[in-house]
N, CA and C atoms as a LAMMPS dump frame, in Angstrom:
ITEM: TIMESTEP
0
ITEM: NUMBER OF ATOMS
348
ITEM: BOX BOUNDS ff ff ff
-5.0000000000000000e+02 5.0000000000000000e+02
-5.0000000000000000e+02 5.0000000000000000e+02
-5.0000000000000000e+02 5.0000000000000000e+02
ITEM: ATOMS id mol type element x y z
1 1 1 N 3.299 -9.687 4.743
2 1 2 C 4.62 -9.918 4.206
3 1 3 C 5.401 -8.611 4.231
4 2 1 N 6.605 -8.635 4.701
5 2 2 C 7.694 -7.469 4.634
6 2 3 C 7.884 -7.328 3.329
7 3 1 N 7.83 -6.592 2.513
8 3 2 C 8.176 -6.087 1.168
9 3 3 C 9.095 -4.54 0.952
10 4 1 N 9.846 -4.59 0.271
11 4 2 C 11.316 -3.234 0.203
12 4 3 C 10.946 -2.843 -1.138
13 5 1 N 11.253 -1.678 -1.165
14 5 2 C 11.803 -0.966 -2.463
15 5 3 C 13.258 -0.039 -1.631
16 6 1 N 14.209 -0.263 -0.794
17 6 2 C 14.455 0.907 0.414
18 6 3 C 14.322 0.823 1.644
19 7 1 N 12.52 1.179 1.957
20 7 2 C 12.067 1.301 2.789
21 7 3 C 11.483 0.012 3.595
22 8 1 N 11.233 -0.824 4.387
23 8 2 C 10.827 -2.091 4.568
24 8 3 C 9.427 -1.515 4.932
25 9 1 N 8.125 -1.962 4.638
26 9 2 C 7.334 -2.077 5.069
27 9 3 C 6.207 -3.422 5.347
28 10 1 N 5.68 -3.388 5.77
29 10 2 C 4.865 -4.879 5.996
30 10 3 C 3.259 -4.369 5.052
31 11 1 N 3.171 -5.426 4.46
32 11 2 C 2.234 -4.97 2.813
33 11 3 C 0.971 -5.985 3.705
34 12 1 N -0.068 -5.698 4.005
35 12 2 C -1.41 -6.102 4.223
36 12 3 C -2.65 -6.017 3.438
37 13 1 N -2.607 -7.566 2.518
38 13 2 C -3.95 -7.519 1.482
39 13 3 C -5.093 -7.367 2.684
40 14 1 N -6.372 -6.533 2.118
41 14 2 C -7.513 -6.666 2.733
42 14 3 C -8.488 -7.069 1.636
43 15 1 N -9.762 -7.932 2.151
44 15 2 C -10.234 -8.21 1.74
45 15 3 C -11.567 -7.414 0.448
46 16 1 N -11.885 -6.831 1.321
47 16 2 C -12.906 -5.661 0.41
48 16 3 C -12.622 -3.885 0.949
49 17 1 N -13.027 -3.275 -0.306
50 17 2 C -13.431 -2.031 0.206
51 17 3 C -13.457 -1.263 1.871
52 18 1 N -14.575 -1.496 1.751
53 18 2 C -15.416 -1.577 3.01
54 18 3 C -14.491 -1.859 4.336
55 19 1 N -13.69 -2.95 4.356
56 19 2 C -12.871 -3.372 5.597
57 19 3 C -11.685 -2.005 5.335
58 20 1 N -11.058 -1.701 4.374
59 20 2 C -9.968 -0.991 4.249
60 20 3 C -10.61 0.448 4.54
61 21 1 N -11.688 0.746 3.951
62 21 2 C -11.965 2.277 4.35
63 21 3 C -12.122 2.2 6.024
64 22 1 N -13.055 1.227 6.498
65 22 2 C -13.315 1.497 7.82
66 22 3 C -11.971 0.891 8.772
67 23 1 N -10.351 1.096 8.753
68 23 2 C -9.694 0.686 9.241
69 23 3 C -9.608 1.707 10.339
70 24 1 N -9.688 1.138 11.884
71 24 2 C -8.825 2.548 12.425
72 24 3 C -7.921 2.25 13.214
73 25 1 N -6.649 2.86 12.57
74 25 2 C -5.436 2.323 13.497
75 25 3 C -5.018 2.763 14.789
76 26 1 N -4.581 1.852 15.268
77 26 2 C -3.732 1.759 16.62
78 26 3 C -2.385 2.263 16.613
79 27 1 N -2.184 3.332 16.736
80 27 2 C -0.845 3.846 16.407
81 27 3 C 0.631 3.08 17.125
82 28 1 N -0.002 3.108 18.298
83 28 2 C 0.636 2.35 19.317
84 28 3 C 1.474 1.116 19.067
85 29 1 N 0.326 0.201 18.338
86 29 2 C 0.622 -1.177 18.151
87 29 3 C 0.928 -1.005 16.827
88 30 1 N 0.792 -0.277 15.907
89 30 2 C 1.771 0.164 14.124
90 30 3 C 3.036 -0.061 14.822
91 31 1 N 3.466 1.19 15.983
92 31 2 C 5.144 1.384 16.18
93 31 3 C 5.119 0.014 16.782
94 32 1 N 5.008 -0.464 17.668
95 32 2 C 5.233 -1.73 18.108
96 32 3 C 5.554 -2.675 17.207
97 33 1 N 5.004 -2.866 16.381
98 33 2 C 5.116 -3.857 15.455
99 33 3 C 5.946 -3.745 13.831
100 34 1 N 6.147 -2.4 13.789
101 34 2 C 7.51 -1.667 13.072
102 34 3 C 8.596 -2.283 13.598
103 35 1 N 8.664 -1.576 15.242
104 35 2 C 10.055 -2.082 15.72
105 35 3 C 10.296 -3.335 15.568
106 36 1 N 9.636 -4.072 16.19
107 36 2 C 9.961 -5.413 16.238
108 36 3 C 10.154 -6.2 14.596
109 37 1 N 9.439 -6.017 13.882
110 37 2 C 10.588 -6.561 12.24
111 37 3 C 10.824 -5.423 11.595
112 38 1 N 11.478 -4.284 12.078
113 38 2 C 12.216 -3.251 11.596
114 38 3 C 11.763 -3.192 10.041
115 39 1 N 10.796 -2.34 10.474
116 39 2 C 9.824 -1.901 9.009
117 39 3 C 9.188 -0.251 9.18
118 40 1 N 9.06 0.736 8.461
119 40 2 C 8.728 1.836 8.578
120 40 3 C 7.333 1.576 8.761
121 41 1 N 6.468 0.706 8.334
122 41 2 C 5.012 0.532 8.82
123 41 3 C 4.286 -0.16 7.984
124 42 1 N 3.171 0.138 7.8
125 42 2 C 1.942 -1.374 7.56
126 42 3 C 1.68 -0.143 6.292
127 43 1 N 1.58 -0.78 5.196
128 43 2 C 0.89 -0.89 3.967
129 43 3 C -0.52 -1.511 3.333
130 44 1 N -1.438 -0.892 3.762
131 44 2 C -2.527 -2.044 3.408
132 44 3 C -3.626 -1.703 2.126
133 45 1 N -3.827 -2.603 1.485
134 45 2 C -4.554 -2.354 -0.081
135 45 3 C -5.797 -3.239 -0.313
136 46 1 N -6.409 -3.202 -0.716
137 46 2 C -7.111 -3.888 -1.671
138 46 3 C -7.111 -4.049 -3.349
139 47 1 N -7.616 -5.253 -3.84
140 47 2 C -8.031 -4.972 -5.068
141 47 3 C -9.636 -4.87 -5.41
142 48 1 N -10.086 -4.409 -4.82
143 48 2 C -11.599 -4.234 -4.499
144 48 3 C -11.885 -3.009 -5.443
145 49 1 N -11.649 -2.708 -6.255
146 49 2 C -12.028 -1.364 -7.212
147 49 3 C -12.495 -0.753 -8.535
148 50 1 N -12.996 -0.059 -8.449
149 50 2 C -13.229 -0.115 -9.608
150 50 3 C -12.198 1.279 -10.904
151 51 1 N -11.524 0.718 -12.201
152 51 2 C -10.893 1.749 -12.655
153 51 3 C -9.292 1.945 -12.067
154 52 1 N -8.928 1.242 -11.566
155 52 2 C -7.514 0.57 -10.698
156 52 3 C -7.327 -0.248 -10.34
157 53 1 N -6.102 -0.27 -10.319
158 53 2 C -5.446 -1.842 -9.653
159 53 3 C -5.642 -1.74 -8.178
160 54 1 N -5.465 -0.773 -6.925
161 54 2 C -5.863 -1.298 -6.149
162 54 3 C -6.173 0.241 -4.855
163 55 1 N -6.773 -0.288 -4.284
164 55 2 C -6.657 1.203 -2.833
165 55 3 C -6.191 1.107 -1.913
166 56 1 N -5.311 1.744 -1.084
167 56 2 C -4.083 1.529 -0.485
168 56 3 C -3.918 2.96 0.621
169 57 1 N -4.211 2.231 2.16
170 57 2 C -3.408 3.386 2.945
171 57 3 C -2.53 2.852 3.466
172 58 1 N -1.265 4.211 4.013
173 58 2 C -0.204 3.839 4.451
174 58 3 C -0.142 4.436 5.68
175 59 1 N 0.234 3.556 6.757
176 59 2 C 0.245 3.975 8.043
177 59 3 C 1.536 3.756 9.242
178 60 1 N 2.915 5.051 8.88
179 60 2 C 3.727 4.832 9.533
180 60 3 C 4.241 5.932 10.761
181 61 1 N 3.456 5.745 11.364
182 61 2 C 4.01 6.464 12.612
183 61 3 C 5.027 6.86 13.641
184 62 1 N 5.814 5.479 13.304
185 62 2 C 7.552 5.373 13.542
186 62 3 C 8.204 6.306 13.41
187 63 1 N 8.147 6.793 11.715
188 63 2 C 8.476 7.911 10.896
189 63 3 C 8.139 9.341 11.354
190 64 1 N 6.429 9.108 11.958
191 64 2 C 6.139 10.711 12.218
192 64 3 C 4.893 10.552 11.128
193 65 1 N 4.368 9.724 10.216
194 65 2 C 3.706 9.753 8.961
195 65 3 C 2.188 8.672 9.863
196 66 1 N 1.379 9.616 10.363
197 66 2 C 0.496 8.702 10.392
198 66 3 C -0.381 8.182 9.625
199 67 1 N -0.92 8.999 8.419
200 67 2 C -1.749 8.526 7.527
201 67 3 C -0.839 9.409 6.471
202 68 1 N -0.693 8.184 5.361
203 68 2 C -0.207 9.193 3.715
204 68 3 C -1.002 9.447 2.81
205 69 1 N -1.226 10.333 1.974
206 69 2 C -2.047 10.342 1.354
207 69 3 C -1.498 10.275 -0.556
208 70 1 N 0.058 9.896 -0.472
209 70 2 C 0.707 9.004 -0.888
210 70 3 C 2.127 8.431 -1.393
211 71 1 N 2.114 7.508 -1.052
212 71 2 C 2.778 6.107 -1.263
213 71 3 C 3.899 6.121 -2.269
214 72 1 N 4.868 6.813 -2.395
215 72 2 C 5.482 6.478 -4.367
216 72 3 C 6.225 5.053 -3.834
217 73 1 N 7.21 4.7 -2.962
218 73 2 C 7.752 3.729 -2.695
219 73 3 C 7.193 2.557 -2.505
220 74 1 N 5.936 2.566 -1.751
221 74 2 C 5.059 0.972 -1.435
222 74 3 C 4.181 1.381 -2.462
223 75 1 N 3.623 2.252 -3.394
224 75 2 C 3.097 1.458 -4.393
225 75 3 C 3.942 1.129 -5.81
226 76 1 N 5.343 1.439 -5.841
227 76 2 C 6.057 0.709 -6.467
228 76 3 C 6.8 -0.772 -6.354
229 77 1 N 6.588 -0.714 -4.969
230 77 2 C 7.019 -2.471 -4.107
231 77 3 C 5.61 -3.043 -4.557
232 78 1 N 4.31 -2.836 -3.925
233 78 2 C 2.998 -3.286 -4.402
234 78 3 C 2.912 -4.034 -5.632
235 79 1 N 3.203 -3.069 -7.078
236 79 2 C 3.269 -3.622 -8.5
237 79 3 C 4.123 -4.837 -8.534
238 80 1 N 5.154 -5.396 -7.715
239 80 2 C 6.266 -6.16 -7.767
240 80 3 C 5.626 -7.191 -7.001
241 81 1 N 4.839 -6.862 -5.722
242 81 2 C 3.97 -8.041 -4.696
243 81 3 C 2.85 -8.538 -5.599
244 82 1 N 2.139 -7.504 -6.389
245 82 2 C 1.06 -8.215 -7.264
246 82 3 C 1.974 -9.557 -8.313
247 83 1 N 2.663 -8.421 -9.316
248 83 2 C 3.392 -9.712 -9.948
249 83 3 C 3.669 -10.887 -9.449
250 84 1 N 4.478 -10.997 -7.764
251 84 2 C 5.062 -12.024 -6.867
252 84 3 C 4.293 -13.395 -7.147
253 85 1 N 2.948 -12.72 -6.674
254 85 2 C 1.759 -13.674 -6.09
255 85 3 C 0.599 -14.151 -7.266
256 86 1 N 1.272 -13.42 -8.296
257 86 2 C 0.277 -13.853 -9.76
258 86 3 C -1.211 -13.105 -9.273
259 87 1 N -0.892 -11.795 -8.932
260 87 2 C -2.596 -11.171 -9.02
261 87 3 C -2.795 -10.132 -9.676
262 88 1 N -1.693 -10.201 -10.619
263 88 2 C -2.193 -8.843 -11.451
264 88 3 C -1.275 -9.814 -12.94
265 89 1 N -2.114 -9.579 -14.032
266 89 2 C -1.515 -9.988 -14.934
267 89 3 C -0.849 -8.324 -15.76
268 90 1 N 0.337 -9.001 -16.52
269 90 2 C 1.25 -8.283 -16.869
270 90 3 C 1.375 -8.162 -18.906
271 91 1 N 1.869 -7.23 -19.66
272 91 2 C 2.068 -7.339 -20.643
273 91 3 C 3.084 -5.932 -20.443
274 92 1 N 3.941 -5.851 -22.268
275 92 2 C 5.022 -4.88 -22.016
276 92 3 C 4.326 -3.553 -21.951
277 93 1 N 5.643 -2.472 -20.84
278 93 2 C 4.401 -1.241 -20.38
279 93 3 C 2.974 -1.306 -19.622
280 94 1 N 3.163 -2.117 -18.954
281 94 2 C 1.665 -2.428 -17.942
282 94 3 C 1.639 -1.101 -17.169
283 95 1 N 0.787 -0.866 -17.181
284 95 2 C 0.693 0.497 -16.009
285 95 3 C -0.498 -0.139 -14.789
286 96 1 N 0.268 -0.051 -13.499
287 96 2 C -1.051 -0.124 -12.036
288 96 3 C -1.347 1.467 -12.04
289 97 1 N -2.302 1.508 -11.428
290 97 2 C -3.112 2.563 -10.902
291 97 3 C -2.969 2.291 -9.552
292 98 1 N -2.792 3.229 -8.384
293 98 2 C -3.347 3.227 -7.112
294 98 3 C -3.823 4.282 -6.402
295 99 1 N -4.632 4.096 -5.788
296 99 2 C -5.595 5.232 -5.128
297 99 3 C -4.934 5.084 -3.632
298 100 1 N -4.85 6.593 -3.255
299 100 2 C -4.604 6.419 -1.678
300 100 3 C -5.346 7.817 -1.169
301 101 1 N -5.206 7.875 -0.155
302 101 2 C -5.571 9.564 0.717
303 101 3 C -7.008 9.57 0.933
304 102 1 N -8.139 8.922 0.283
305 102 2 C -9.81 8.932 0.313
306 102 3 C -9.959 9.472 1.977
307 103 1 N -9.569 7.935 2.91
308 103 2 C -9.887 8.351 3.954
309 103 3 C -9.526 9.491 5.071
310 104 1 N -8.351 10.503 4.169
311 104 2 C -7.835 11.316 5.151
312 104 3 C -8.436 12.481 4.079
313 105 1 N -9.243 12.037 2.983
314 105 2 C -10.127 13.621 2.492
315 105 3 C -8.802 14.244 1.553
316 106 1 N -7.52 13.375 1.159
317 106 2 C -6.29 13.933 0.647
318 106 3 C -6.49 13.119 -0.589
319 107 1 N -7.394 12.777 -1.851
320 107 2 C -6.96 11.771 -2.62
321 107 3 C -5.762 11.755 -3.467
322 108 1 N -5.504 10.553 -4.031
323 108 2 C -4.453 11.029 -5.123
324 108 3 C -4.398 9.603 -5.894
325 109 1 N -3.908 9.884 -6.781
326 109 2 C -3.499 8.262 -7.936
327 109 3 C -2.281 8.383 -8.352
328 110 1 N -1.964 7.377 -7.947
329 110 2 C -0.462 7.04 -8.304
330 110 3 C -0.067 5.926 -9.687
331 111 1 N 0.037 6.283 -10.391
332 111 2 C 0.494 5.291 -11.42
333 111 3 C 1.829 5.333 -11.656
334 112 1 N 2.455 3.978 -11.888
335 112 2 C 2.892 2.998 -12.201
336 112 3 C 3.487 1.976 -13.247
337 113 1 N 4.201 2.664 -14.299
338 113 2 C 4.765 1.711 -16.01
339 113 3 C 5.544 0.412 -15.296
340 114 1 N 5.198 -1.098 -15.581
341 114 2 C 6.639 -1.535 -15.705
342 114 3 C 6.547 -2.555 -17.553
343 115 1 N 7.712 -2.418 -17.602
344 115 2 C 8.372 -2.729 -18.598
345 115 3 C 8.816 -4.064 -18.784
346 116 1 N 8.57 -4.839 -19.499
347 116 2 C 8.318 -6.232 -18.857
348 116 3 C 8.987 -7.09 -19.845
């Protein structure tokens, strides 16, 4: 799904861990597929975790950004796609957690208030 905060990116749930760490992208076919629904690039997460809401690399090469190590814009669209789809339950001041950078050895956590 194309999801905005701004920036358009295309948001890709993965299934476990395991599939998201061992992703290796095709840079080629990222820009390809940017251009064509005019999106800065593929967003992809899991909720596979433990101690967060979810782990998340971002891969836009369009930009010049092949791997981020992180996200403030798609994991603020993310918190809004969880809500969307009813996979994260909510109360006032909910804070997500997200992990990004593991696989580029860059970690970081990004958290997340919304106000509800």
């Amino acid at each position: 799904q194309v999801v905005s905060t701004g920036l358009r990116k295309i948001f890709a749930p993965i299934s476990c861990l395991q599939t998201l760490e061992n992703i290796k992208p095709n840079y080629d076919k990222i820009i390809e597929v940017s251009k064509k629904y005019s999106v800065t690039g593929i967003y992809c997460f899991t909720l596979e975790t433990e101690g967060c809401t979810a782990r998340c690399r971002n891969f836009a090469p369009l930009v010049g950004i092949f791997e981020d190590s992180a996200t403030g814009t798609s994991a603020a669209a993310l918190s809004c796609y969880l809500i969307h789809h009813h996979l994260q339950q909510t109360q006032d001041n909910t804070i997500f957690t997200f992990e990004q950078g593991y696989s580029i050895e860059q970690p970081s956590l990004l958290p997340k208030s919304l106000m509800l």
